[in-house]
Each structure stands twice: as C-alpha cells, then as structure tokens.
VONU-951475 format. One line per field, with one value per residue: y, x, z of N, C-alpha, C in turn; residue number from 1. Coordinates in steps of 0.02 Angstrom, whole numbers. Each point is the difference from the previous one (the first is absolute). Layout:
# VONU-951475
nv c(Y | ...) .
nu c(X | ...) .
nw c(Z | ...) .
cav c(Y | ...) .
cau c(X | ...) .
caw c(Z | ...) .
cv c(Y | ...) .
cu c(X | ...) .
cw c(Z | ...) .
nr c(NUM | ...) .
//
This chain:
# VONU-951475
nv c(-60 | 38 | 28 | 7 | 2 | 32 | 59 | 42 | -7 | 66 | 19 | -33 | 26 | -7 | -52 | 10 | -10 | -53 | 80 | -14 | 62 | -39 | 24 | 3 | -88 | -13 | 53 | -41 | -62 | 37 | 15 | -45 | -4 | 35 | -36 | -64 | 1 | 27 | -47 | -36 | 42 | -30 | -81 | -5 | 32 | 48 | 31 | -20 | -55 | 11 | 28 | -15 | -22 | 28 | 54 | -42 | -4 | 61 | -14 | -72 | 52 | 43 | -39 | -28 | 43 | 0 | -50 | 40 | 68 | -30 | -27 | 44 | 48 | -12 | -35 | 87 | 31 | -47 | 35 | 7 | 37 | -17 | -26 | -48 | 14 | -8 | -71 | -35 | 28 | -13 | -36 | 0 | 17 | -49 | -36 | 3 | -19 | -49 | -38 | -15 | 49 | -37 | -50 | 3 | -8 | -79 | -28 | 35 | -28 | -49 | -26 | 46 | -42 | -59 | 29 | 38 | -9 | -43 | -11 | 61 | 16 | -62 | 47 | 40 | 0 | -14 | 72 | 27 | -34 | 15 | 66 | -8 | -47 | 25 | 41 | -41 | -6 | 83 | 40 | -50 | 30 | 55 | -13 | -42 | 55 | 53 | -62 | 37 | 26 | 12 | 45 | 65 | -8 | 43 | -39 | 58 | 49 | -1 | -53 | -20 | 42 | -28 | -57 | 38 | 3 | -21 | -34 | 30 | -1 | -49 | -31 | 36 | -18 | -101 | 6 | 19 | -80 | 5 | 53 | 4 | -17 | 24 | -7 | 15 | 58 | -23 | -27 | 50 | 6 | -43 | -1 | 77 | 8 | -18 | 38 | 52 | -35 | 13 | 44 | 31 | -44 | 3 | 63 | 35 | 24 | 11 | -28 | 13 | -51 | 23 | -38 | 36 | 41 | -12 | -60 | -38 | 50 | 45 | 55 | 71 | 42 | 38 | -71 | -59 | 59 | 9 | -86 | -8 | 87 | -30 | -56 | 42 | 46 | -60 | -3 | 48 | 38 | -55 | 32 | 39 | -49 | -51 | 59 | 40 | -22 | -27 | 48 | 62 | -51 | -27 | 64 | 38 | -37 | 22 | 69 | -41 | -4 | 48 | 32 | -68 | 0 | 77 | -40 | 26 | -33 | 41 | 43 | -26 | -23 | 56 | 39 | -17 | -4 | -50 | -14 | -49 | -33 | 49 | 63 | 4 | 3 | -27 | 39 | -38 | -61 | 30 | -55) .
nu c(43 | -12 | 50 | -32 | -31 | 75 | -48 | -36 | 55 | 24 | 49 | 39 | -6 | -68 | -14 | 51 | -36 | -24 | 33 | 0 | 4 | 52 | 90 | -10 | 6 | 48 | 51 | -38 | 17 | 47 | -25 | -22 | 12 | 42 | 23 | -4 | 42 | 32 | -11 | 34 | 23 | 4 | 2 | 30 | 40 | 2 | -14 | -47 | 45 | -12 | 62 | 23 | -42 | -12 | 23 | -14 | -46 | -12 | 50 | -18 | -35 | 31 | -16 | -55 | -5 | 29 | -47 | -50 | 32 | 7 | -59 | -46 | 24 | -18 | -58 | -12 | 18 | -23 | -16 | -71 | 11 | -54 | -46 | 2 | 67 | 22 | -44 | 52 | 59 | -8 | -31 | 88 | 29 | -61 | 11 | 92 | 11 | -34 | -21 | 66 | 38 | -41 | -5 | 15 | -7 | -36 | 53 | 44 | -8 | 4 | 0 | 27 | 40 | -32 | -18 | -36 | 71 | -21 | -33 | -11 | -20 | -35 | -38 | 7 | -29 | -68 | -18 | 16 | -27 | -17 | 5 | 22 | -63 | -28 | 29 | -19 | -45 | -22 | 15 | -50 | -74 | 17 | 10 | -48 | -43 | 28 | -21 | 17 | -21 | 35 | -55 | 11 | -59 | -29 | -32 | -15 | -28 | 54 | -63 | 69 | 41 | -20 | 9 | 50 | -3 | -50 | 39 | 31 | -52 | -29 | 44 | 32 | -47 | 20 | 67 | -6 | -49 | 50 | -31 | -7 | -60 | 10 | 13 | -74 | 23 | 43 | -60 | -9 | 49 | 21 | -79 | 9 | 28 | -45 | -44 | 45 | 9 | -71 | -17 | 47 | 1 | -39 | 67 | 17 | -9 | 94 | 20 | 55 | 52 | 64 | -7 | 48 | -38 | 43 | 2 | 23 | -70 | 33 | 25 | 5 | 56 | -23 | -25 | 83 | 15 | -12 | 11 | 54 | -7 | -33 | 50 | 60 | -10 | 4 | 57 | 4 | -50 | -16 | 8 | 39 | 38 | -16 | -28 | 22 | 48 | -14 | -63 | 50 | 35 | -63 | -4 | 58 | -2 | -45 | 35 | 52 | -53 | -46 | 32 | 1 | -61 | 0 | 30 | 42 | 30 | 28 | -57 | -45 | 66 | 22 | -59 | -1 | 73 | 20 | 22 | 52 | -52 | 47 | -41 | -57 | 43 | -6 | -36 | -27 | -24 | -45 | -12) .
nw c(0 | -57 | 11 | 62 | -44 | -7 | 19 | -55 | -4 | 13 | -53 | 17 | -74 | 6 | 40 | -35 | -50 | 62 | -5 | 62 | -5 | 58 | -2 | -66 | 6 | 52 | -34 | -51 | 46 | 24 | -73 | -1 | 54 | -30 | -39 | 36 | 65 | -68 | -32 | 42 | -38 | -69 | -5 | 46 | -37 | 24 | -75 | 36 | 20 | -91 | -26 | 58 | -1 | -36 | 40 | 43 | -7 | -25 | 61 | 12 | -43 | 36 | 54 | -11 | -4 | 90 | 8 | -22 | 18 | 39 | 6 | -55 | 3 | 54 | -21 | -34 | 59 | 21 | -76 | 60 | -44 | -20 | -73 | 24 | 9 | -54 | 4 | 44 | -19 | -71 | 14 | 54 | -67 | -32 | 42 | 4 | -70 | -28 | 40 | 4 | -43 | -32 | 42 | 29 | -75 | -16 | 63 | -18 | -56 | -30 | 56 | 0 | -90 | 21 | 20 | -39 | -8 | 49 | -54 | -36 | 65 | 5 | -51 | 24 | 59 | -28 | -33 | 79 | 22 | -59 | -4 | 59 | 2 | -47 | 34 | 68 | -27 | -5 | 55 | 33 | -42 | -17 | 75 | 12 | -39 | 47 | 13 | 27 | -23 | 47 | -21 | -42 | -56 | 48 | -16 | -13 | 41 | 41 | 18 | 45 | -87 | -51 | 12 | -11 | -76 | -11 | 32 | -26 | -54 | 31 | 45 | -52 | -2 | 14 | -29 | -71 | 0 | 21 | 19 | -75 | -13 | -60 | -57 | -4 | -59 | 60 | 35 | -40 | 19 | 62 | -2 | -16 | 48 | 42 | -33 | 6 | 72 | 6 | -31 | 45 | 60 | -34 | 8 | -31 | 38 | -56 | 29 | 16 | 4 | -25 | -54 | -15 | 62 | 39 | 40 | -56 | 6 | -66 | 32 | -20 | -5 | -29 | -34 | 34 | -10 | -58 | -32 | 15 | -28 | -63 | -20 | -9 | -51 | -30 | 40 | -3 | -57 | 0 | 65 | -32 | -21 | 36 | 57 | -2 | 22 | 30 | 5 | 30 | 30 | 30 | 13 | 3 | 31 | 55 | 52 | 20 | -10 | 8 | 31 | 21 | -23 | 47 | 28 | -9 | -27 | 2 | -19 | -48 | -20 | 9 | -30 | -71 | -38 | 34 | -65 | -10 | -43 | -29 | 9 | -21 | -45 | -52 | -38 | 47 | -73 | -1 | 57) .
cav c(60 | 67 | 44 | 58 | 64 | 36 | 55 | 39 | 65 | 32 | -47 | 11 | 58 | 58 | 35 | 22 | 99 | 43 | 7 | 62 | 17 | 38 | 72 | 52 | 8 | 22 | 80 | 5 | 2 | 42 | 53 | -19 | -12 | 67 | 27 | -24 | 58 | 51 | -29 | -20 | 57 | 58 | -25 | 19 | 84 | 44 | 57 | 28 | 11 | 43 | -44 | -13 | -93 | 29 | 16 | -67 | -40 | 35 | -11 | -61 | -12 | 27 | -56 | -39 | 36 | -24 | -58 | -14 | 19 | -42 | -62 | 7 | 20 | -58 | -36 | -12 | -4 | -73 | -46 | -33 | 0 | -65 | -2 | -1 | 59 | 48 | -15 | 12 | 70 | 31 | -22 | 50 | 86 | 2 | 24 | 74 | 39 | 1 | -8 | 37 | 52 | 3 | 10 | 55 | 68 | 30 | -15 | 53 | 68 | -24 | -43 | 64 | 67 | -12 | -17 | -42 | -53 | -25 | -58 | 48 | -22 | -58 | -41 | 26 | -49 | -65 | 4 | -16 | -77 | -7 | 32 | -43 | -87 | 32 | 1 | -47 | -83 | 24 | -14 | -57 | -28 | 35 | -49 | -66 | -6 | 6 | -47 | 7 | 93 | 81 | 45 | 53 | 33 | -33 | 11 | 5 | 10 | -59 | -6 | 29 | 68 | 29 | -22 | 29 | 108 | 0 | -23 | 62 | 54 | -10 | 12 | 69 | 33 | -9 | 30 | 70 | 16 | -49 | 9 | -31 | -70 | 3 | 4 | 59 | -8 | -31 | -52 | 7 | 11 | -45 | -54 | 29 | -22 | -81 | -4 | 13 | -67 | -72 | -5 | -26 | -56 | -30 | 22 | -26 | 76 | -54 | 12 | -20 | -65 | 8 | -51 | -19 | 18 | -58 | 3 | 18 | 59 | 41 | 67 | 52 | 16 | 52 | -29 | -36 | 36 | 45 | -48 | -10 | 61 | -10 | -41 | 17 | 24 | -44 | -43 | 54 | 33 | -49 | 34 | 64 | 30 | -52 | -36 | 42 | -53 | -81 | 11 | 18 | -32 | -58 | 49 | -7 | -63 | -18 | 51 | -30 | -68 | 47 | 37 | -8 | -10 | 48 | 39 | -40 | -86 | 24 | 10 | -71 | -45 | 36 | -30 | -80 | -19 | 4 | -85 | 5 | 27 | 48 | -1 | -24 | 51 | -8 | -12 | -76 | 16 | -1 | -62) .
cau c(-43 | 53 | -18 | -46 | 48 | -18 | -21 | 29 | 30 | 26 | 45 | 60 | 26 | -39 | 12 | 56 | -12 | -39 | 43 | -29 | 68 | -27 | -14 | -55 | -67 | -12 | -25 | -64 | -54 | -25 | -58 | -81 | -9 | -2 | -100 | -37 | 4 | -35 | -85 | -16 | 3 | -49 | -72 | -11 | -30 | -54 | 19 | -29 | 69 | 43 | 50 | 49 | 11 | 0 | 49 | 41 | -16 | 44 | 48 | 19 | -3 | 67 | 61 | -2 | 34 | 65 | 18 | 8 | 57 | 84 | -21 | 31 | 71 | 26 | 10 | 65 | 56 | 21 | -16 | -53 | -68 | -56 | -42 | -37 | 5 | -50 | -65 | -50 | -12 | -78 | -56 | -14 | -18 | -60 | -32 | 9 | 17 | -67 | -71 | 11 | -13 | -47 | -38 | 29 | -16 | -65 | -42 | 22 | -5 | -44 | -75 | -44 | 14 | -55 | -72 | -55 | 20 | 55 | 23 | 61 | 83 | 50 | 32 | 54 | 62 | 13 | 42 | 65 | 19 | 5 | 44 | 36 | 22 | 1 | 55 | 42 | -5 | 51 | 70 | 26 | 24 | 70 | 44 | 18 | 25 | 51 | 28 | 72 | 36 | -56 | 2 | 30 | -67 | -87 | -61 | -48 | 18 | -18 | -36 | 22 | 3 | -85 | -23 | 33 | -36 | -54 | 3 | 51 | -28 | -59 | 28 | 8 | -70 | -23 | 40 | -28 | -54 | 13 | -35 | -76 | 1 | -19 | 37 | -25 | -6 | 49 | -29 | -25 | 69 | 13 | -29 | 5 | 92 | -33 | -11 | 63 | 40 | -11 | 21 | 51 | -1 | 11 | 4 | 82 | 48 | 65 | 47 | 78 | -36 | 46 | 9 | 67 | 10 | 40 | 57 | 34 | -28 | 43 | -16 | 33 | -9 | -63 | -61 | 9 | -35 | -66 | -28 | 2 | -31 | -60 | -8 | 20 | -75 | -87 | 19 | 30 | -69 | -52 | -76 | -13 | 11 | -21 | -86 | 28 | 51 | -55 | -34 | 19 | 43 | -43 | -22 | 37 | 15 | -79 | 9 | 95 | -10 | -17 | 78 | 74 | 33 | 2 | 68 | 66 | -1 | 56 | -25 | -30 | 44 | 20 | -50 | -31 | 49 | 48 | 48 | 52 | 30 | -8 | -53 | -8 | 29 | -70 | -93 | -43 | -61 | -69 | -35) .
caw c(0 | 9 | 70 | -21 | -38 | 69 | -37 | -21 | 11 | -46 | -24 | 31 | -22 | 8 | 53 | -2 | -39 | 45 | 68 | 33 | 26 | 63 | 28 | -44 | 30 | 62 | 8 | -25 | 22 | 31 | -38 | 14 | 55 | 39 | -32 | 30 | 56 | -28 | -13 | 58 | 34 | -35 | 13 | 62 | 7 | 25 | -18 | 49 | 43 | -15 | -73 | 26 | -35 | -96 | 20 | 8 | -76 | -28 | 22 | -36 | -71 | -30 | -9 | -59 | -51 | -12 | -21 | -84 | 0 | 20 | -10 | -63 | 19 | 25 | -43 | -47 | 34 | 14 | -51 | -3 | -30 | -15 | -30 | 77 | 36 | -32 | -13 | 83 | 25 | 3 | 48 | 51 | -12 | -9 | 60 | 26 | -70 | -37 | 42 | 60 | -9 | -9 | 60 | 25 | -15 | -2 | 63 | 19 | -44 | -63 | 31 | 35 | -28 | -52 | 53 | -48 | -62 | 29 | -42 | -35 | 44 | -35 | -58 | -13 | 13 | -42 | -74 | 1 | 23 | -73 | -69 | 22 | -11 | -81 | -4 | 20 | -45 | -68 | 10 | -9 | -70 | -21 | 16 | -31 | -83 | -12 | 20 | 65 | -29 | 57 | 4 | 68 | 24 | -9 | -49 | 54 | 53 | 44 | 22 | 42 | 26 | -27 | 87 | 23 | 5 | 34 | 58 | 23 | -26 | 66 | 58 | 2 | -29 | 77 | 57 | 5 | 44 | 78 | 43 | -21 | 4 | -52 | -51 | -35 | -67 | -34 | -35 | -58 | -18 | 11 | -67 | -86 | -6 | -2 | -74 | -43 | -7 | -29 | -76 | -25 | 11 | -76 | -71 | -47 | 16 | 25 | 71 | 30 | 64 | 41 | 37 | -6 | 40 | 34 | 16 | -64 | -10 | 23 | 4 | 13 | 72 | 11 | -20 | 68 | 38 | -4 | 25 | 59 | 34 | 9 | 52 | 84 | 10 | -8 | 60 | 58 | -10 | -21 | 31 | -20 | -97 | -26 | -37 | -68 | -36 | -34 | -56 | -42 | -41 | -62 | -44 | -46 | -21 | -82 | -57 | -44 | -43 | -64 | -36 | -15 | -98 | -35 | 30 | -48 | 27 | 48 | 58 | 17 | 12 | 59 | 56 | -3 | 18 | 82 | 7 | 6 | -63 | -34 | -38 | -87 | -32 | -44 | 3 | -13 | 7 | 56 | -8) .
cv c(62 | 58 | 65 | 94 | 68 | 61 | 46 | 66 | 41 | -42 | 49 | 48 | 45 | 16 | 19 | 73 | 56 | 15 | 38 | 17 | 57 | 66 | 45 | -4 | 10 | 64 | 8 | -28 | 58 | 41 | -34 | -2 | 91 | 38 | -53 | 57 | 60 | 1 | 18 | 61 | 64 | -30 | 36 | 62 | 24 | 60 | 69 | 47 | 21 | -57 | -49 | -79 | 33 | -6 | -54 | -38 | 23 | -8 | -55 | -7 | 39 | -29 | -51 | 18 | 11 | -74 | -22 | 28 | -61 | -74 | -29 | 12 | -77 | -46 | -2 | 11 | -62 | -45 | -66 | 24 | -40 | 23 | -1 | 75 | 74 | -2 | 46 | 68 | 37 | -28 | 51 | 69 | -5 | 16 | 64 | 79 | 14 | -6 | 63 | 73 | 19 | 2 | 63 | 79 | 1 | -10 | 93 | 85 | -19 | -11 | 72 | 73 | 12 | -31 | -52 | -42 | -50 | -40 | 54 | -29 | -37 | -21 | 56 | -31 | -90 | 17 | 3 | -52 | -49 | -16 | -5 | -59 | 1 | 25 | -35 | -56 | 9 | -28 | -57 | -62 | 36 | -26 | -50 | -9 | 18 | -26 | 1 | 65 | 22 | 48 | 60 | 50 | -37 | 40 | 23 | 32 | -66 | -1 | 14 | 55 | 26 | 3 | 38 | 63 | -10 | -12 | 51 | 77 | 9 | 10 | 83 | 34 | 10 | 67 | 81 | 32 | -30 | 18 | -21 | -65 | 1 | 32 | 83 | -12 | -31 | -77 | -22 | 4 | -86 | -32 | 20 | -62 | -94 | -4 | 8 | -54 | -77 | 22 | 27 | -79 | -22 | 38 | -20 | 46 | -39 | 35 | -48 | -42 | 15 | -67 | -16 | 41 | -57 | 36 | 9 | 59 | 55 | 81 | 39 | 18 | 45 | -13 | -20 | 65 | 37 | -72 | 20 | 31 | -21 | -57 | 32 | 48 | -16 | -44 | 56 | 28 | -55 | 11 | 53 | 1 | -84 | -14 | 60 | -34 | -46 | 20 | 35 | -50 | -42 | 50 | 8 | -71 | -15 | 65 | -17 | -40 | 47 | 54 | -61 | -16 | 53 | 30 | -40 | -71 | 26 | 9 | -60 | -42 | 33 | -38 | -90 | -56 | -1 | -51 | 39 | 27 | 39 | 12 | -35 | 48 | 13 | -10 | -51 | 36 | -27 | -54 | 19) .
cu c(45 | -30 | -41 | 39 | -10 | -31 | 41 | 58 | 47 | 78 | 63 | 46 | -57 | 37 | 76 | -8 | -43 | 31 | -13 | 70 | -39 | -29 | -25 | -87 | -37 | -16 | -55 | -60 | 6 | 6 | -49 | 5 | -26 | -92 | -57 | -8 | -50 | -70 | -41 | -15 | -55 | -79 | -8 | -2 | -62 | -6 | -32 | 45 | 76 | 38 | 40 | 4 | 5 | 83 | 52 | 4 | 45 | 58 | 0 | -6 | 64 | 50 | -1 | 47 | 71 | 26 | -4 | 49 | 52 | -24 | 70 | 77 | 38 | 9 | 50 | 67 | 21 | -18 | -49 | -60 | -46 | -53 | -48 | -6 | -55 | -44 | -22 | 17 | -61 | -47 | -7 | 0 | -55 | -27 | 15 | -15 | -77 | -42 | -15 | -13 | -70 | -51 | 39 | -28 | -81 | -23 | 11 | -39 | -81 | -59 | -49 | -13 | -93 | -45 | -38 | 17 | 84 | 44 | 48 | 92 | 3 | 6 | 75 | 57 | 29 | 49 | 77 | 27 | -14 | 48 | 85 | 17 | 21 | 87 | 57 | -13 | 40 | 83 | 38 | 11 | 45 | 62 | 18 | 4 | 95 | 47 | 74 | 18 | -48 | 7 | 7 | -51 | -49 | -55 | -61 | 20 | 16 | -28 | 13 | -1 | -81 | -36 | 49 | -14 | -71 | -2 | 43 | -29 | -65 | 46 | 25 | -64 | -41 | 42 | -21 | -70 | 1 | -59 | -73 | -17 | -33 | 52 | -4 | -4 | 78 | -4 | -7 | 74 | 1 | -33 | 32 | 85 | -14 | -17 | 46 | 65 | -40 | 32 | 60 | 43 | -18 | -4 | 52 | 53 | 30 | 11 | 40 | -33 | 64 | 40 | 68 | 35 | 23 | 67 | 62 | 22 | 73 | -52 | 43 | 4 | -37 | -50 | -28 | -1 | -70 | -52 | 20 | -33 | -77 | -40 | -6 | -85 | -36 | 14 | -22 | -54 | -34 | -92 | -21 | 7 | -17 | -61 | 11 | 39 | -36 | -34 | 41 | 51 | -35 | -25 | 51 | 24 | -81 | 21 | 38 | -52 | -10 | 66 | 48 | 9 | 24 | 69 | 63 | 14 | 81 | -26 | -21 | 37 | 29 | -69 | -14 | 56 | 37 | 54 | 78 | 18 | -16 | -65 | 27 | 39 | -86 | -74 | -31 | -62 | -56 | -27 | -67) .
cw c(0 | 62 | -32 | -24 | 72 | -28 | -23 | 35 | -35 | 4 | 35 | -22 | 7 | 80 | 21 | -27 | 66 | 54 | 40 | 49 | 66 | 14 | -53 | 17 | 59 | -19 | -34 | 50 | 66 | -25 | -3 | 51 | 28 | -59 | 17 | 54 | -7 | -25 | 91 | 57 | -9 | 30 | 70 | 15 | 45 | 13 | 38 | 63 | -10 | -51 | 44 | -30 | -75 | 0 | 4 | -71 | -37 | 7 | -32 | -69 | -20 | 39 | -44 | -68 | 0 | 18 | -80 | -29 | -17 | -37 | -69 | 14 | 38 | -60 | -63 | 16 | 7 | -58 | 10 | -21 | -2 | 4 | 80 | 41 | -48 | 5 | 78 | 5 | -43 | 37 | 53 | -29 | 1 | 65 | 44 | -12 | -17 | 60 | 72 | -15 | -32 | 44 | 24 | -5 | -1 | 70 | 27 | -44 | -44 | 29 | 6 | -31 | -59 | 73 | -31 | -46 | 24 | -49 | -21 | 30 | 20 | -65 | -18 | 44 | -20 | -57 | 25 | 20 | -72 | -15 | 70 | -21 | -81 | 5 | 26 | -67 | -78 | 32 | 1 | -62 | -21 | 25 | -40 | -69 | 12 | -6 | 46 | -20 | 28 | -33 | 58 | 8 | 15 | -44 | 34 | 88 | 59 | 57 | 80 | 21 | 24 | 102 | 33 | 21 | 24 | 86 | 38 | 12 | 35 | 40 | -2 | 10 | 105 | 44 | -4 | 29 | 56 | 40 | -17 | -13 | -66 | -54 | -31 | -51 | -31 | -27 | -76 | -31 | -7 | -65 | -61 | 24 | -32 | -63 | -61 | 20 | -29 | -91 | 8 | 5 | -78 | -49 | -24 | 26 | 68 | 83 | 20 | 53 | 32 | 33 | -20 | 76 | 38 | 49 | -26 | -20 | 20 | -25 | 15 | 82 | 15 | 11 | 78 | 60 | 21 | 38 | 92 | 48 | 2 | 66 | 72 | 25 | 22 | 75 | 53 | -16 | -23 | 10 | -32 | -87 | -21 | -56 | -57 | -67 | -42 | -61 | -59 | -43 | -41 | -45 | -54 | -49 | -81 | -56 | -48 | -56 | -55 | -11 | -25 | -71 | -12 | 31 | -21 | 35 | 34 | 77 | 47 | 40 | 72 | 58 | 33 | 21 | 34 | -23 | -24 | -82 | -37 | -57 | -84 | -32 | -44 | 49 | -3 | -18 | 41 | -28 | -11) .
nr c(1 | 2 | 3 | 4 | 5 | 6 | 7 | 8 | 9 | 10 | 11 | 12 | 13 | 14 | 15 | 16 | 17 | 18 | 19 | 20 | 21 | 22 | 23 | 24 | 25 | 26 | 27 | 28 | 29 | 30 | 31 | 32 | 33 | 34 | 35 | 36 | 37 | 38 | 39 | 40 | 41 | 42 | 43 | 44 | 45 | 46 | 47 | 48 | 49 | 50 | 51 | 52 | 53 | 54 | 55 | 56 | 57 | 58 | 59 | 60 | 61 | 62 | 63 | 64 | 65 | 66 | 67 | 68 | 69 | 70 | 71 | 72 | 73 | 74 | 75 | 76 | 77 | 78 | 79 | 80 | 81 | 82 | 83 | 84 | 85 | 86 | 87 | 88 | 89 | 90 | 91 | 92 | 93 | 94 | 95 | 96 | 97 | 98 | 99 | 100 | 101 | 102 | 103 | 104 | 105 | 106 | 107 | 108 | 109 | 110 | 111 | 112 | 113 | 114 | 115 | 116 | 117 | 118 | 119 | 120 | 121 | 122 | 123 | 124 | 125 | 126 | 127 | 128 | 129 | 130 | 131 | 132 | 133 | 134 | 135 | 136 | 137 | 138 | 139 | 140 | 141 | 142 | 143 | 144 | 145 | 146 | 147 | 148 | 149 | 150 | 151 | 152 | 153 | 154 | 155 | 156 | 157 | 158 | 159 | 160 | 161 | 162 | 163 | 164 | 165 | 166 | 167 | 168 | 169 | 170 | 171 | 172 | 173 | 174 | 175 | 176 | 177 | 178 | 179 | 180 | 181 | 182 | 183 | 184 | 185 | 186 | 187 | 188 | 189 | 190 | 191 | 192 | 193 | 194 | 195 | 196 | 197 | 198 | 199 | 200 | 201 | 202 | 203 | 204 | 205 | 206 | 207 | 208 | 209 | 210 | 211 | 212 | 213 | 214 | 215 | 216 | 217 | 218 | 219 | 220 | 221 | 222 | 223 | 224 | 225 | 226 | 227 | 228 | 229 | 230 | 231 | 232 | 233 | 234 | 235 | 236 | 237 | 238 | 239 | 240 | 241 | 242 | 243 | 244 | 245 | 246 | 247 | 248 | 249 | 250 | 251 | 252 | 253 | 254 | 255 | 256 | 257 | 258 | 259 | 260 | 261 | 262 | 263 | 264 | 265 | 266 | 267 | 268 | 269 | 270 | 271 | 272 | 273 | 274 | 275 | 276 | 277 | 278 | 279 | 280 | 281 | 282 | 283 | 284 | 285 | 286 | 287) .
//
C-alpha cells in the first residue's frame, strides 16, 4: 500500500525567496504599532474635556513616521531589502499614514463641519484614506516592475509626509487655541489641507526620497554646522519652535515638489545629494 501523499505545501525555494529580516521589521511593526495607539486614542477621545488624548494621538502618528523613517534606511544600509518588508511596511503606512489620519481629522474637524449632512465628512475623509492605499499600491507595483533599481524619486506626494503635515498642522492649530476647546474657523483649513493631500498622494509631481542619505553620507562643513545648530535648537527650545518646525518643514518639503523642475539640477544636487561622488558632469534625462 503506498503511503498517504502528505498535503500540499509551498516548495523549498519558494520558501527560501521569503525573508524576513529582523531589525527593518521590527521598526515597521512599531509603525503599526504606534497608528493602532493612535486609532485608540482618537476612539476614546472626549472632546468635551478638551484635545489632550487628539494630542497624544497625534504624538504617535508622528512617531510613526520616525520609525518609517529608519525602517527602509536600516534595511538598505545592511543590504536586506525584501519584497516582504515592502509589502508590510505598506500595510502599517496604511494604517498610520492612511486610517489614522483620516479618522483623525473627521473625529476632530469633519464630523461637525455639515450638521445636516454627516455623510459629506466622512466621505471626504474616505477620499483620503483612497487615494493613500491608490498610492501605496502604485508604489509598490513600480517597485517590483523595477525590478532591483531603486529609484531616487517618488511618484506622487508620500503618504508619511502627507500624515505628517496634517498631524503637525492640528497639533499647531490645538496649541494656538490652547485655551479653547474648539478649533474655530481653522477647521476649514485642516479639510481644504486633507483634500489637496489626497490628490496629491496620486499625482505625478516627482519628490526626492532621499534615500542615498546614510551613514556613508559625506557633507560640507557648513552644511555639518548649520545641521548641528538646528538640532541643538530643537533640544534646548523643543517647547517653544517645535510645534512651528514640523508643519513648516512637511510644508516646504509638498512646496519642493512643484519648483524643483524649475531650479538648475546644480542646485538640486546641492539640496538632494549627500554621497561621496562627484555630481554628473552631463544632464540625465527625465524618466
């Protein structure tokens, strides 16, 4: 009697192509980890008693943002990339990045801006939790057509930053009405900002991922000061020019997407480039 066939499983080179490498994903799951928190925070809210849980929230969706920071970085520093690691770090942008800031804005701004028509804010905040997953799913097929050639832009605003400036740009908004327990007419700021990042999140308008920034990474000495002074700022005034800092830097960063076709690729390279070798003598053309 021949032995019974054992069931189906995947084949021993599939599971060799599946790697999951520690420490990149450790720093991704605590980016999901820090927009679960954040979900968790917003449900519990009680806006009655003032922002102080919004607030917190807030806090974990822009840490999230510096675990998504490094996730990536770790990985190509230590040459582990994987198809895996990409896959999961979108999932948690989806949630830090996409769900989170969305709730966010309609548990805070949207729910109250249409009395008589509740459906209006959430479908606006559905269009950004969209046109999010729409740009994490572009990126990742672009990946993988690339087959191992990273590119050095992204397509489209990134969804980080995007949860970035919105989440930065409420907390500046809480601190200037510290004493009220209501937004005012800066509310209406926050949605028009929610509406102009869901379409950019999927336009075509390039931005620097910066991702040749590394350890590796050489700079001028001017460059290593003016860095150092800022740091030292942001250590010693953190209470006072923080909640300033934040928006304005995710701010400039959505502005860089529309000037930089228009400023010399000298310039460009000064800004975007940090590596050891000497710019391009010649013009690449635009992918």
């Amino acid at each position: 009697m021949s032995a019974p066939s054992s069931p189906l499983r995947p084949s021993d080179s599939t599971d060799a192509k599946l790697k999951i490498y520690f420490l990149p994903n450790l720093l991704t799951a605590g980016n999901l980890f820090c927009g679960f928190v954040a979900l968790t925070r917003i449900v519990e809210a009680d806006l009655s008693n003032g922002f102080q849980p919004i607030e917190f929230a807030l806090g974990f969706i822009l840490l999230a943002c510096i675990f998504d920071l490094f996730d990536g970085r770790v990985a190509r520093m230590g040459g582990v990339e994987s198809p895996f690691g990409r896959e999961f770090d979108s999932l948690a942008d989806l949630i830090s990045f996409g769900a989170a800031p969305a709730f966010l804005v309609h548990r805070v701004v949207l729910k109250d801006l249409w009395p008589g028509h509740p459906q209006v804010g959430w479908f606006i905040a559905s269009i950004y939790l969209l046109c999010g997953a729409f740009r994490l799913a572009r990126f990742n097929c672009l990946s993988a057509q690339a087959s191992g050639a990273m590119s050095k832009d992204f397509l489209g605003f990134p969804i980080p930053s995007a949860a970035g400036l919105v989440s930065s740009l409420t907390l500046l908004i809480i601190q200037l009405n510290e004493n009220e327990k209501t937004l005012g007419a800066w509310k209406y700021l926050i949605a028009m900002v929610l509406v102009f990042l869901s379409a950019m999140m999927v336009s075509t308008v390039r931005y620097p991922s910066f991702k040749s920034l590394g350890l590796r990474s050489s700079s001028t000495f001017t460059k290593a000061i003016i860095a150092a002074l800022i740091i030292g700022l942001l250590v010693v005034f953190w209470k006072e020019i923080l909640f300033y800092v934040l928006p304005a830097f995710f701010t400039l960063y959505l502005v860089y997407g529309f000037i930089r076709p228009r400023i010399s690729r000298k310039v460009r390279y000064e800004i975007e480039e940090e590596e050891e070798d000497e710019p391009p003598s010649e013009p690449i053309n635009p992918a």
